[in-house]
mmCIF file of the N, C-alpha and C atoms, coordinates in Angstrom:
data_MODEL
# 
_entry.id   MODEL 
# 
loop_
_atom_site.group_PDB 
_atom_site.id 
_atom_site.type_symbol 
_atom_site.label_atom_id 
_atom_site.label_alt_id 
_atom_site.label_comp_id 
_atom_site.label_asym_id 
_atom_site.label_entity_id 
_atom_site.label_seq_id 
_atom_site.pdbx_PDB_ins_code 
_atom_site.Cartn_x 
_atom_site.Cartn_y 
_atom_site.Cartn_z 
_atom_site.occupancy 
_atom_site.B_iso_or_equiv 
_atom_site.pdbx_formal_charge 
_atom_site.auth_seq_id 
_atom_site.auth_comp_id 
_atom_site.auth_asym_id 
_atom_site.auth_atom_id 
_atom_site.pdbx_PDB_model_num 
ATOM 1   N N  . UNK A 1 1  ? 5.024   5.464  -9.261  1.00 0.00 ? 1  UNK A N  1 
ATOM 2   C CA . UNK A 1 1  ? 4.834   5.033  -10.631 1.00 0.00 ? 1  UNK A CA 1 
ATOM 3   C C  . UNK A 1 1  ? 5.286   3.586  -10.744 1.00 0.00 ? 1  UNK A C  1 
ATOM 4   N N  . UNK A 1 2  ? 4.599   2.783  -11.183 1.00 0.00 ? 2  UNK A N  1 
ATOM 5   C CA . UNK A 1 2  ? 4.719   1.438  -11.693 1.00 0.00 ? 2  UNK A CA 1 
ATOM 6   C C  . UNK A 1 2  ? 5.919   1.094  -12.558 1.00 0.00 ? 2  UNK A C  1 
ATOM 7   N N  . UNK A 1 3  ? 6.834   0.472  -12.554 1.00 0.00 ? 3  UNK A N  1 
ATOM 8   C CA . UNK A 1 3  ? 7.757   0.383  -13.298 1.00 0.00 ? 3  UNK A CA 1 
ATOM 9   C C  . UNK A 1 3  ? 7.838   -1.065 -14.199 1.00 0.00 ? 3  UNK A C  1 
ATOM 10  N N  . UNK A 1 4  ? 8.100   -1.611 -15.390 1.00 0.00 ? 4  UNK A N  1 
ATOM 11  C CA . UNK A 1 4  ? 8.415   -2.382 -16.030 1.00 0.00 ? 4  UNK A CA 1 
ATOM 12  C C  . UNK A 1 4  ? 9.869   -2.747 -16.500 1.00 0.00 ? 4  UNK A C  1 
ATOM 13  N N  . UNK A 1 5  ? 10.442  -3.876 -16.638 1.00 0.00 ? 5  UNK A N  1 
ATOM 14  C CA . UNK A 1 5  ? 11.870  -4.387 -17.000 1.00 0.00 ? 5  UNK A CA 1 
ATOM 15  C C  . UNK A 1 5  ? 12.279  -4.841 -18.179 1.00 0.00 ? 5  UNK A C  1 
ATOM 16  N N  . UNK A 1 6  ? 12.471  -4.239 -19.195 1.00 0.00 ? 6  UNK A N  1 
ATOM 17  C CA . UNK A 1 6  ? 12.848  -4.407 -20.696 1.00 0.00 ? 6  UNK A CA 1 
ATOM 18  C C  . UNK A 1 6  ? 14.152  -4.235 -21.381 1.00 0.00 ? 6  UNK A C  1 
ATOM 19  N N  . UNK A 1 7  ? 14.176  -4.913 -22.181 1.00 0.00 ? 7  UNK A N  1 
ATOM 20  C CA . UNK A 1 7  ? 15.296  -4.884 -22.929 1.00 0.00 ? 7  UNK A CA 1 
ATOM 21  C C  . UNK A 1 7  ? 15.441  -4.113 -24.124 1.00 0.00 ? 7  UNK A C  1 
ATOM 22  N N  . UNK A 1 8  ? 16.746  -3.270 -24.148 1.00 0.00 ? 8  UNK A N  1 
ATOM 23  C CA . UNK A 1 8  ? 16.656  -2.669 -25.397 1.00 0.00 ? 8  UNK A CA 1 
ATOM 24  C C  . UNK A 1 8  ? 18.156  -2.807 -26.543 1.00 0.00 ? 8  UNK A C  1 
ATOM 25  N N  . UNK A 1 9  ? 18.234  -2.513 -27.251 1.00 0.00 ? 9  UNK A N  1 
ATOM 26  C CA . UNK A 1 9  ? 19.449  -2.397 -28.003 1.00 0.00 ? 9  UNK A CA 1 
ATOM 27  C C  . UNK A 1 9  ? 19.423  -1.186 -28.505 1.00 0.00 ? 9  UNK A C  1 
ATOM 28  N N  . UNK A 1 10 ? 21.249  -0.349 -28.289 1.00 0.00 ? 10 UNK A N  1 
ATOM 29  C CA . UNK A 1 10 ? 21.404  0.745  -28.498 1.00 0.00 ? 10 UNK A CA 1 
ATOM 30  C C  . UNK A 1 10 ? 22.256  0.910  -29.133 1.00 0.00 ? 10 UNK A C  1 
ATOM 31  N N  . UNK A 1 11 ? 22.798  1.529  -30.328 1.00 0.00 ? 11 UNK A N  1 
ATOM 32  C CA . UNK A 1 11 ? 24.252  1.792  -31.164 1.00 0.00 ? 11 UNK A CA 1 
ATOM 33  C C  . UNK A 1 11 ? 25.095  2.132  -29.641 1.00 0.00 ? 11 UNK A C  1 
ATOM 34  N N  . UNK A 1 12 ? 26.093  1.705  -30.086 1.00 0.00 ? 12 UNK A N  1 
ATOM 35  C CA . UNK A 1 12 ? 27.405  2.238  -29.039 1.00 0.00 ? 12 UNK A CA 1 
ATOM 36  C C  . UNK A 1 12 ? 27.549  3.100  -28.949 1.00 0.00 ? 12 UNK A C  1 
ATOM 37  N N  . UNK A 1 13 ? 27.577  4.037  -29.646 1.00 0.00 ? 13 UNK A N  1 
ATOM 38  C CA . UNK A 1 13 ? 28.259  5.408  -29.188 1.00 0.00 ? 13 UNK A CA 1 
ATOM 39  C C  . UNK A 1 13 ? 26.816  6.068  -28.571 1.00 0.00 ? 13 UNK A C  1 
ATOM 40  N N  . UNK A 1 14 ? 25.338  5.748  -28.610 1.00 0.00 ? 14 UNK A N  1 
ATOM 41  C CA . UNK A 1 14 ? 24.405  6.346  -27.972 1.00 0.00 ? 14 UNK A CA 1 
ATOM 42  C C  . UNK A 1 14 ? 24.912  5.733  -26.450 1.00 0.00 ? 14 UNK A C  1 
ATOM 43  N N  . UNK A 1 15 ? 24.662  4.435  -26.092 1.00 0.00 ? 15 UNK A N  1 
ATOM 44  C CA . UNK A 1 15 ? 25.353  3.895  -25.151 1.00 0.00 ? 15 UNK A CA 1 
ATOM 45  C C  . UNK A 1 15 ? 26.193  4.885  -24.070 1.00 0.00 ? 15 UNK A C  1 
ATOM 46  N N  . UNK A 1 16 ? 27.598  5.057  -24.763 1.00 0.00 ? 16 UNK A N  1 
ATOM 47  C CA . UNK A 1 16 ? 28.974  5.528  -24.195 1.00 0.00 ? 16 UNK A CA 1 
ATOM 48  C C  . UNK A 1 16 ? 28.174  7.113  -24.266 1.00 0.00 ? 16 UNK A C  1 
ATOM 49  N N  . UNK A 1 17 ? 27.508  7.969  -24.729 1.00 0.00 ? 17 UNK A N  1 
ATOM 50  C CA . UNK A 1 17 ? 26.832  9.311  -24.451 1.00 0.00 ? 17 UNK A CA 1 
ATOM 51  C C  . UNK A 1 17 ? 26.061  9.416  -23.104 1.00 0.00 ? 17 UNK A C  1 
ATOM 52  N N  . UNK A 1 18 ? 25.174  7.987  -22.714 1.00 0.00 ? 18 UNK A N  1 
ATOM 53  C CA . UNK A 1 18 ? 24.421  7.914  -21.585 1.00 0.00 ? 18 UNK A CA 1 
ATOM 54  C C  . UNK A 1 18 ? 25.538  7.826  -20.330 1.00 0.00 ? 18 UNK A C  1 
ATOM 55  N N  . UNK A 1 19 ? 26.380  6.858  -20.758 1.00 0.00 ? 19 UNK A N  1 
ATOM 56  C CA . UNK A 1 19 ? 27.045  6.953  -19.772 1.00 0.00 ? 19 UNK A CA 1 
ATOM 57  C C  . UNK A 1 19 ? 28.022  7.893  -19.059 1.00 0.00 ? 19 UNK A C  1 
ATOM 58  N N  . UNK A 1 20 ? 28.309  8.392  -19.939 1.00 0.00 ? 20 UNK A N  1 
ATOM 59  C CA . UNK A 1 20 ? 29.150  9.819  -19.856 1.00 0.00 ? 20 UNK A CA 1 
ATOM 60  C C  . UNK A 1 20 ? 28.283  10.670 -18.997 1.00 0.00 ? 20 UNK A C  1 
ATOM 61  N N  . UNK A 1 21 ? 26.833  10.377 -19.557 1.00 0.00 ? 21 UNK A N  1 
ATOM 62  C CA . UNK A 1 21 ? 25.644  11.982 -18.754 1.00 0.00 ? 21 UNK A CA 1 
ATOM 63  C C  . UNK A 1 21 ? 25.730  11.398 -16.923 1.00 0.00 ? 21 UNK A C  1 
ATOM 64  N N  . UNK A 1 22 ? 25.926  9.541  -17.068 1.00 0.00 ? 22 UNK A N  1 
ATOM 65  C CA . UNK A 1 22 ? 25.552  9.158  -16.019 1.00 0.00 ? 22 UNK A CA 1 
ATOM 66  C C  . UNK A 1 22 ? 26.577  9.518  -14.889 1.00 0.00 ? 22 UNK A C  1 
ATOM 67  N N  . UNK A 1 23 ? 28.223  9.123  -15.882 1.00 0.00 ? 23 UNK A N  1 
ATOM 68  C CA . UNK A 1 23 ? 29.376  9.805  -14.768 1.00 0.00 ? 23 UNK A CA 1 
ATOM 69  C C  . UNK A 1 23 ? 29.315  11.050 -14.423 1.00 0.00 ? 23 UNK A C  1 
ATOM 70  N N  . UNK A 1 24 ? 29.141  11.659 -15.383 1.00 0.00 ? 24 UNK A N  1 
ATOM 71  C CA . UNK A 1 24 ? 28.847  13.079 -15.157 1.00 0.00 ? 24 UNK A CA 1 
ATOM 72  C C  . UNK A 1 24 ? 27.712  13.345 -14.064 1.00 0.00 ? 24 UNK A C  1 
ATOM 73  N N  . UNK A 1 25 ? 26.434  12.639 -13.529 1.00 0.00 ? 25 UNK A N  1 
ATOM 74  C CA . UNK A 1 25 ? 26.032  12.714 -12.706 1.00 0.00 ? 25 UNK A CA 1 
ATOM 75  C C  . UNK A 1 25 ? 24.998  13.430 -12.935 1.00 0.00 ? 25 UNK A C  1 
ATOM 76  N N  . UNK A 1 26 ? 24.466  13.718 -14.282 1.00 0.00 ? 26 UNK A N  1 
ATOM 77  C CA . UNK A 1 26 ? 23.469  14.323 -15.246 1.00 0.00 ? 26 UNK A CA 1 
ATOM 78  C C  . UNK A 1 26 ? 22.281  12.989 -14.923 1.00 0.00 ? 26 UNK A C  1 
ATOM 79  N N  . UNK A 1 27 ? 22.391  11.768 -14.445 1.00 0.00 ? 27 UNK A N  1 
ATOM 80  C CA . UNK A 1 27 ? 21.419  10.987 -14.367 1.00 0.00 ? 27 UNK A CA 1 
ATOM 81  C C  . UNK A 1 27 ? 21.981  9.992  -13.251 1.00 0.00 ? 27 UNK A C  1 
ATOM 82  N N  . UNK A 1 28 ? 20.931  9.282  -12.163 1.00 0.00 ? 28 UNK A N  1 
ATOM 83  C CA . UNK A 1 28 ? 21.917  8.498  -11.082 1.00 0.00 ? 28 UNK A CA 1 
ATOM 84  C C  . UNK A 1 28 ? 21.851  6.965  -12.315 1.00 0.00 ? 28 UNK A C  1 
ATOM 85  N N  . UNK A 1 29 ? 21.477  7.253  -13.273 1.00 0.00 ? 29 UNK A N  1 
ATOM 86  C CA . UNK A 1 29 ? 21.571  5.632  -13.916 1.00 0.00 ? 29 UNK A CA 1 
ATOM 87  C C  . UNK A 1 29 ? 20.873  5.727  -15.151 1.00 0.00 ? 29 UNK A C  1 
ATOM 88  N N  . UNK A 1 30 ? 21.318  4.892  -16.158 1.00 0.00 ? 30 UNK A N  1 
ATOM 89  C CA . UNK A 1 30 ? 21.207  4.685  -17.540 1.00 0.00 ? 30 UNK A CA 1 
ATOM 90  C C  . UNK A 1 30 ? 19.769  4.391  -17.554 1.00 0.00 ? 30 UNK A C  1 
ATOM 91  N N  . UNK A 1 31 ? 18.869  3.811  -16.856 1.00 0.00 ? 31 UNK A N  1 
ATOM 92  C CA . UNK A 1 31 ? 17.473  3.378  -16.768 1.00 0.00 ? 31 UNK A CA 1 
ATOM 93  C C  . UNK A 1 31 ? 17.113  4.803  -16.410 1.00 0.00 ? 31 UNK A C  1 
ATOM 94  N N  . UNK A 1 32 ? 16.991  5.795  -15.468 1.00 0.00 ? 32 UNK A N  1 
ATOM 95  C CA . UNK A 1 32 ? 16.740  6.535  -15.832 1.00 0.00 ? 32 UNK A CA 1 
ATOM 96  C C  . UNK A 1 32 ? 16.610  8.059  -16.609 1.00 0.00 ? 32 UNK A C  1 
ATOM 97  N N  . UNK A 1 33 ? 18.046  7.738  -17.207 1.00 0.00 ? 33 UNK A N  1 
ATOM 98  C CA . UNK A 1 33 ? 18.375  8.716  -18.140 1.00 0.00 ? 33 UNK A CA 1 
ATOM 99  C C  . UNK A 1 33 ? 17.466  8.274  -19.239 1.00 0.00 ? 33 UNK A C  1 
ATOM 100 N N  . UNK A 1 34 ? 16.850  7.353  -19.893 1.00 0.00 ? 34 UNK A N  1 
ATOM 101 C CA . UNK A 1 34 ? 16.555  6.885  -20.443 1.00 0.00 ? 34 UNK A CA 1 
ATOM 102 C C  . UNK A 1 34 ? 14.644  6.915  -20.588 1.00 0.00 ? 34 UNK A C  1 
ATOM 103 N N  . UNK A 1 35 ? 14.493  6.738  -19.213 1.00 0.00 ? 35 UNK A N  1 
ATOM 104 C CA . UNK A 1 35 ? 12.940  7.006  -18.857 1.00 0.00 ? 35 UNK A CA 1 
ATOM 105 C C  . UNK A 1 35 ? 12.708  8.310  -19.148 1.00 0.00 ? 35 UNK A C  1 
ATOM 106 N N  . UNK A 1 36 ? 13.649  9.429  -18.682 1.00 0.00 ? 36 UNK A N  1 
ATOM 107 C CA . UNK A 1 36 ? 13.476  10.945 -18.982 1.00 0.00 ? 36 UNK A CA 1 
ATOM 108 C C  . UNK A 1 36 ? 13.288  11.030 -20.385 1.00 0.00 ? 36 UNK A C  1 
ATOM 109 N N  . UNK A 1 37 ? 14.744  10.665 -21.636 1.00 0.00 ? 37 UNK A N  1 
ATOM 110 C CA . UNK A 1 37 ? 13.968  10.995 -22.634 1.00 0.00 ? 37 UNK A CA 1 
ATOM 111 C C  . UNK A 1 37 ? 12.679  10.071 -22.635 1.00 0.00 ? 37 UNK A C  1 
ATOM 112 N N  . UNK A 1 38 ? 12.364  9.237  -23.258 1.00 0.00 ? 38 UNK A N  1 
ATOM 113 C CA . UNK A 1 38 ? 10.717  8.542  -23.324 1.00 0.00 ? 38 UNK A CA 1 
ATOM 114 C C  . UNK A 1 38 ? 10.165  9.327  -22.824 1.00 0.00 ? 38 UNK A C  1 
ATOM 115 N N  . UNK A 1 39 ? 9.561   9.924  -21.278 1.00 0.00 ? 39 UNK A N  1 
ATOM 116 C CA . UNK A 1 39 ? 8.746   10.524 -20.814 1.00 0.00 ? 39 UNK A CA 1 
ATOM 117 C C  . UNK A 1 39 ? 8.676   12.338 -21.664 1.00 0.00 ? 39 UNK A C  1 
ATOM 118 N N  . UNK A 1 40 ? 10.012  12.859 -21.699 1.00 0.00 ? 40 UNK A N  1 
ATOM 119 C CA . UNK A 1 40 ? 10.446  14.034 -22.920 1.00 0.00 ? 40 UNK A CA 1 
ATOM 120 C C  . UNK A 1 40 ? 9.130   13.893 -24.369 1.00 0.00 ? 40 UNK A C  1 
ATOM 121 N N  . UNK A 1 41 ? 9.583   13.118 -25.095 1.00 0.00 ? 41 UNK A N  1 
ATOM 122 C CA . UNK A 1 41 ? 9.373   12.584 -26.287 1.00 0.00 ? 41 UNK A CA 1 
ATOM 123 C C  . UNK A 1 41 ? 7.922   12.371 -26.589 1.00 0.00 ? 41 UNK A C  1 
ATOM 124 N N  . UNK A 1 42 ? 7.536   11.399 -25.622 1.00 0.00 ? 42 UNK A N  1 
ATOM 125 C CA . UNK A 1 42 ? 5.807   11.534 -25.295 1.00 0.00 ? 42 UNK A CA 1 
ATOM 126 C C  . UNK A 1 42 ? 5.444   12.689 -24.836 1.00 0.00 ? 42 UNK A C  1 
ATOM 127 N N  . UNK A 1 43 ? 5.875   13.634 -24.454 1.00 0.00 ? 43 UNK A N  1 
ATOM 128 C CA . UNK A 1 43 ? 5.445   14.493 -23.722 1.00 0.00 ? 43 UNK A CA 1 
ATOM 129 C C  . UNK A 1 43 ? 5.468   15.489 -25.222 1.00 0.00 ? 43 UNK A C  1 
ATOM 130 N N  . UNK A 1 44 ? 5.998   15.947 -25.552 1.00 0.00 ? 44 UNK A N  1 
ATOM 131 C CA . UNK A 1 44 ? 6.422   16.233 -26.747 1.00 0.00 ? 44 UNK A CA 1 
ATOM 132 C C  . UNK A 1 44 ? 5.166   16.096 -27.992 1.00 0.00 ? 44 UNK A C  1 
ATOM 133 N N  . UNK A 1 45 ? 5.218   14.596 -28.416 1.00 0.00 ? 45 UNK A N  1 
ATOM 134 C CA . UNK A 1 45 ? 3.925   14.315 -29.152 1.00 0.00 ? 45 UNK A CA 1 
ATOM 135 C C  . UNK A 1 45 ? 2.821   14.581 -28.690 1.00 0.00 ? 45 UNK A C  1 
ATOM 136 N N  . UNK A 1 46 ? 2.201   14.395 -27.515 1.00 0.00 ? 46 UNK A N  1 
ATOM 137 C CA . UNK A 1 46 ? 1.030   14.783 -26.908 1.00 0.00 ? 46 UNK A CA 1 
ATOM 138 C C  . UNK A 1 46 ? 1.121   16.322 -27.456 1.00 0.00 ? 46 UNK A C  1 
ATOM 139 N N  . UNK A 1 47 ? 1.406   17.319 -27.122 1.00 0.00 ? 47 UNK A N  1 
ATOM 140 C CA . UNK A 1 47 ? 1.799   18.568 -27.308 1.00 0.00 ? 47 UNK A CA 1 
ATOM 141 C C  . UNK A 1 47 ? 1.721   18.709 -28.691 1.00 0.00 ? 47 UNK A C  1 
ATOM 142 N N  . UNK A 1 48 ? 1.831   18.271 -29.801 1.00 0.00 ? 48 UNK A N  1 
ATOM 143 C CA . UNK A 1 48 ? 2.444   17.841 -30.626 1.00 0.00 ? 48 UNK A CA 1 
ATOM 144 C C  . UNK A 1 48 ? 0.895   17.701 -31.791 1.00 0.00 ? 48 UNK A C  1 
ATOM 145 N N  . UNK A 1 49 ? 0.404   16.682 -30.802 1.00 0.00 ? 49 UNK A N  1 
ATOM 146 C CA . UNK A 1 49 ? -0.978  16.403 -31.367 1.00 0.00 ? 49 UNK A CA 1 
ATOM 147 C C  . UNK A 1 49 ? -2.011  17.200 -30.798 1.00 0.00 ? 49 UNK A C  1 
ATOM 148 N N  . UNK A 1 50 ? -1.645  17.711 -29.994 1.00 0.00 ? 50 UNK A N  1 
ATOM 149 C CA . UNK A 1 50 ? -2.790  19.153 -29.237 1.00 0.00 ? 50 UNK A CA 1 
ATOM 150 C C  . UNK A 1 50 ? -3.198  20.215 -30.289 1.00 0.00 ? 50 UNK A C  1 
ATOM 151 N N  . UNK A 1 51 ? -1.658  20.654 -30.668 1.00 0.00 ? 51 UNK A N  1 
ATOM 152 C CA . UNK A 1 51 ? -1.772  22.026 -31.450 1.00 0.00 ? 51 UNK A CA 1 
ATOM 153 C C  . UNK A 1 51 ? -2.021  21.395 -33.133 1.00 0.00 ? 51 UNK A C  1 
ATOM 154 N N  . UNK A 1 52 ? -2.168  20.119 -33.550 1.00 0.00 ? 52 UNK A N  1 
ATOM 155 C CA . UNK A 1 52 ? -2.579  19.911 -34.874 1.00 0.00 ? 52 UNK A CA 1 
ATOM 156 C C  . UNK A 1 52 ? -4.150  19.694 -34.189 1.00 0.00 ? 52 UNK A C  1 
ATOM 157 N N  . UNK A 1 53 ? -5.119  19.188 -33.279 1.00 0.00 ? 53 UNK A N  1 
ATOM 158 C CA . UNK A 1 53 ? -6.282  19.270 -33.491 1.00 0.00 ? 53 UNK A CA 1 
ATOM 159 C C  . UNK A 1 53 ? -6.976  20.551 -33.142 1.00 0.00 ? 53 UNK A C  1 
ATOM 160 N N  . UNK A 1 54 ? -6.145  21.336 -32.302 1.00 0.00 ? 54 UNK A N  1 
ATOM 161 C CA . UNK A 1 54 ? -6.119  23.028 -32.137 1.00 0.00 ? 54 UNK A CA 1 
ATOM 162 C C  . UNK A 1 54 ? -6.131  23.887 -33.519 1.00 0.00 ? 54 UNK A C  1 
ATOM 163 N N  . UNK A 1 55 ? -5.464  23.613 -34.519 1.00 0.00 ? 55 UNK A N  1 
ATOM 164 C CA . UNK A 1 55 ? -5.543  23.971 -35.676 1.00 0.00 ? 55 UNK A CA 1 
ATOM 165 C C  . UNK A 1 55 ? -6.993  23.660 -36.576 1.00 0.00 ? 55 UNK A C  1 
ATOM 166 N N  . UNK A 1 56 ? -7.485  22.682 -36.038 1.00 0.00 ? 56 UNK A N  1 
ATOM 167 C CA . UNK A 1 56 ? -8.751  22.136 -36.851 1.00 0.00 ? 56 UNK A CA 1 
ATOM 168 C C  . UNK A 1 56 ? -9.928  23.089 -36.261 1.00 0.00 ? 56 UNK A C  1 
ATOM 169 N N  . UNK A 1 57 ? -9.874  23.993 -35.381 1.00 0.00 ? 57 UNK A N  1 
ATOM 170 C CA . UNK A 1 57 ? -10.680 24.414 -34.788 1.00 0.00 ? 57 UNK A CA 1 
ATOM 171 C C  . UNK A 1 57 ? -10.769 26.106 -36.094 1.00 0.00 ? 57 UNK A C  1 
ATOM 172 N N  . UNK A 1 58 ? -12.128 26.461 -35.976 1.00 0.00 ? 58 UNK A N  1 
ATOM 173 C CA . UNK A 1 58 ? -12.298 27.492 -36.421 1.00 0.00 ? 58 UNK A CA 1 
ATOM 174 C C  . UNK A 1 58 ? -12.568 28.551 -35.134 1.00 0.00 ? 58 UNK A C  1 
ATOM 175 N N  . UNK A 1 59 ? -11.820 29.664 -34.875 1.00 0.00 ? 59 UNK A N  1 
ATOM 176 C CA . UNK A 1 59 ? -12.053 30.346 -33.898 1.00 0.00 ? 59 UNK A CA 1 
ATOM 177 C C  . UNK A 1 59 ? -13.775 31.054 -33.739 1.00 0.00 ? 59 UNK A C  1 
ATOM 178 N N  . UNK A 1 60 ? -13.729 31.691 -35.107 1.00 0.00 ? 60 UNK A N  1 
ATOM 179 C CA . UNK A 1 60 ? -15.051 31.994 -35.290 1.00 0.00 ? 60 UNK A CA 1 
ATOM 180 C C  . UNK A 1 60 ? -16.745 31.847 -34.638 1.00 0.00 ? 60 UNK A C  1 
ATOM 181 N N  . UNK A 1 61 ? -16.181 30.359 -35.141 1.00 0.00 ? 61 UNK A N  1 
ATOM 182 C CA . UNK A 1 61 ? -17.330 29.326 -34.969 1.00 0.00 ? 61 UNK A CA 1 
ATOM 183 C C  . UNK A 1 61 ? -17.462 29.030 -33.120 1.00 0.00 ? 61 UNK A C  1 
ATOM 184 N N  . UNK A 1 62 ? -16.333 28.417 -32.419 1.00 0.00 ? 62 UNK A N  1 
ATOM 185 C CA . UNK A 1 62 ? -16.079 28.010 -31.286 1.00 0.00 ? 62 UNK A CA 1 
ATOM 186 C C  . UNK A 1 62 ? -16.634 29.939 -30.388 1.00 0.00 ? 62 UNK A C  1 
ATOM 187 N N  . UNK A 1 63 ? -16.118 30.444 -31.245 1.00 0.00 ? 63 UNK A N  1 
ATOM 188 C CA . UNK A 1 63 ? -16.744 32.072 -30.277 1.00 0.00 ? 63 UNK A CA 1 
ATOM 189 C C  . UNK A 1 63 ? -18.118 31.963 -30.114 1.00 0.00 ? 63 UNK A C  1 
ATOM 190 N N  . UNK A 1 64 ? -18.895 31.896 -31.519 1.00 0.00 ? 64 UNK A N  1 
ATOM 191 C CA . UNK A 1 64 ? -20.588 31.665 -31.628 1.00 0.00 ? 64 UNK A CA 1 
ATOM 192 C C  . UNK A 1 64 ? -20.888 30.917 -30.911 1.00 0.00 ? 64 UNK A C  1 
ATOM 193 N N  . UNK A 1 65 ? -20.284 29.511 -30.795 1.00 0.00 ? 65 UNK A N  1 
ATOM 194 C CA . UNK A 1 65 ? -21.273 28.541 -29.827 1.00 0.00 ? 65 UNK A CA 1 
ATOM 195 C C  . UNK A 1 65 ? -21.226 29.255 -29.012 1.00 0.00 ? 65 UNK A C  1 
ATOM 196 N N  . UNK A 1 66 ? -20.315 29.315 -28.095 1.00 0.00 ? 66 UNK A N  1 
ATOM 197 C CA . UNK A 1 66 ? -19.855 30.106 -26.501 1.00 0.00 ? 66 UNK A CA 1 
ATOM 198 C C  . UNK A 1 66 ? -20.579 30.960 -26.499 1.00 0.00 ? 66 UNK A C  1 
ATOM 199 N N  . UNK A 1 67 ? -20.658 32.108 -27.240 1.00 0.00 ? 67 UNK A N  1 
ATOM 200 C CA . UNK A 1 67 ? -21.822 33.011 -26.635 1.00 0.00 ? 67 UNK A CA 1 
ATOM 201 C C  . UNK A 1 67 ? -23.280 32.774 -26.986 1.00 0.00 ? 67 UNK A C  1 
ATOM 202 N N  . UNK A 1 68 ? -23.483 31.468 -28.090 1.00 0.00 ? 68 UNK A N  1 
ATOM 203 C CA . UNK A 1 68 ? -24.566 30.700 -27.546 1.00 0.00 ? 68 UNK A CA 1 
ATOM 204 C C  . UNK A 1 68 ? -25.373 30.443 -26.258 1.00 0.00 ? 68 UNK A C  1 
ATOM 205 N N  . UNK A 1 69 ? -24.002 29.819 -25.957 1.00 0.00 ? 69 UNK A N  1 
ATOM 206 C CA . UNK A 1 69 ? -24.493 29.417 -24.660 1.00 0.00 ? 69 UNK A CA 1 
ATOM 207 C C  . UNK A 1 69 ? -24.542 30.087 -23.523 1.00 0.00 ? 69 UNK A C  1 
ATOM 208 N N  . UNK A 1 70 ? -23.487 30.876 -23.366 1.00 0.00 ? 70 UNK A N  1 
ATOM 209 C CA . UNK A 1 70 ? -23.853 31.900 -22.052 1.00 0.00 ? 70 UNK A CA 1 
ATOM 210 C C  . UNK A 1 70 ? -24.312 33.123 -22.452 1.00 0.00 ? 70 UNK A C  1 
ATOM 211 N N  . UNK A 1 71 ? -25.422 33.062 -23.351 1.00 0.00 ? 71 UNK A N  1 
ATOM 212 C CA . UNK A 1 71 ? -26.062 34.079 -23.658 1.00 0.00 ? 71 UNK A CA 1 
ATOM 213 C C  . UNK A 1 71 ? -25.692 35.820 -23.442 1.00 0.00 ? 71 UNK A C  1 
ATOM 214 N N  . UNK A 1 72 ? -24.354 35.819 -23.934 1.00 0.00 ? 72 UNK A N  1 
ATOM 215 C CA . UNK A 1 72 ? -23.756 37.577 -23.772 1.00 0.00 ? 72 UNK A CA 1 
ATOM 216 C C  . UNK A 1 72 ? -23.751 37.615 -22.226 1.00 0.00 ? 72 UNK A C  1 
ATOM 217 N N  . UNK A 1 73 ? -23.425 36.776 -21.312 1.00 0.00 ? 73 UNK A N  1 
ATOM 218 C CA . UNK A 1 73 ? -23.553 37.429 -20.041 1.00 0.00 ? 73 UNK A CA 1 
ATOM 219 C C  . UNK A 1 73 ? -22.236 38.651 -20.186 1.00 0.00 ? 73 UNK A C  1 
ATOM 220 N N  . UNK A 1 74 ? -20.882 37.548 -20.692 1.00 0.00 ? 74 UNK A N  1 
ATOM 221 C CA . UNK A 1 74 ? -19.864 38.549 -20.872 1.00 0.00 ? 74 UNK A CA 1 
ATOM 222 C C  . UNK A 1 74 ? -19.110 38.999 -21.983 1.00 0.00 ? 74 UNK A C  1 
ATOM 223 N N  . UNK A 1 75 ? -18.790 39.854 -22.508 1.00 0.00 ? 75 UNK A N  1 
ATOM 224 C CA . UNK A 1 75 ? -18.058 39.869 -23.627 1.00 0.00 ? 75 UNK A CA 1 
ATOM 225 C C  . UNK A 1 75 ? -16.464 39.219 -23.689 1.00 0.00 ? 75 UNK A C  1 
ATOM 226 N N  . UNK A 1 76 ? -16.737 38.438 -24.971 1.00 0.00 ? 76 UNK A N  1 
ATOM 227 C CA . UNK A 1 76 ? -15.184 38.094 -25.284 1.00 0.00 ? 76 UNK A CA 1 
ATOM 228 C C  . UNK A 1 76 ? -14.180 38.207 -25.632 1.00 0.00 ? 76 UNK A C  1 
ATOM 229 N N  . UNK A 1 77 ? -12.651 38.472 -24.947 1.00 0.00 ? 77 UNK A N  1 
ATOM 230 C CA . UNK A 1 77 ? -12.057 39.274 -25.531 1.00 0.00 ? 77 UNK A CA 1 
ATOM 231 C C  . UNK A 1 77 ? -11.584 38.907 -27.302 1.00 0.00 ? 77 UNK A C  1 
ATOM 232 N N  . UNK A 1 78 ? -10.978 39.791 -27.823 1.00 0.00 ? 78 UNK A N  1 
ATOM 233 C CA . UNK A 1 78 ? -10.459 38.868 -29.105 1.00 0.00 ? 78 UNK A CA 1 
ATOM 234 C C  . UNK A 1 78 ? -9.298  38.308 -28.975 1.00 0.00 ? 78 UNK A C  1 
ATOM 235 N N  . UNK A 1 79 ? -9.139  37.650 -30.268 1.00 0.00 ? 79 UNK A N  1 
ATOM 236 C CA . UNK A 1 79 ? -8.312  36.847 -30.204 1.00 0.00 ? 79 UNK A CA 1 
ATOM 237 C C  . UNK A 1 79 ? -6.816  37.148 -30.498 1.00 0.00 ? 79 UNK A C  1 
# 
């Protein structure tokens, strides 16, 4: 994975929490204790925004096309 070098600013006591996870040995370093949450978080929203355009779906409807298209070869179970 490609990595980038940025700067951030953090309240102190978030700070002194990372570092604590880091002595503790919960992370080999504040950069990547840090990448984990971000990668968490995005991971999270993606997920996040799945099940709100999952919601837009009418089951109904998405059944009809489908056996549109594969013409009853098999039956579907319900839902």
């Amino acid at each position: 994975m490609s990595t980038a070098k940025i700067a951030i600013t953090l309240e102190k006591e978030t700070l002194r929490e990372v570092d604590h996870w880091v002595k503790q040995g919960r992370f080999p370093s504040r950069s990547r204790a840090i990448q984990m949450a971000l990668a968490e978080m995005t991971a999270r929203h993606k997920h996040k925004r799945l099940l709100q355009e999952l919601a837009k779906l009418d089951p109904k409807e998405e059944q009809d096309l489908a056996e549109e298209f594969f013409a009853g070869e098999i039956p579907w179970p319900e839902y």
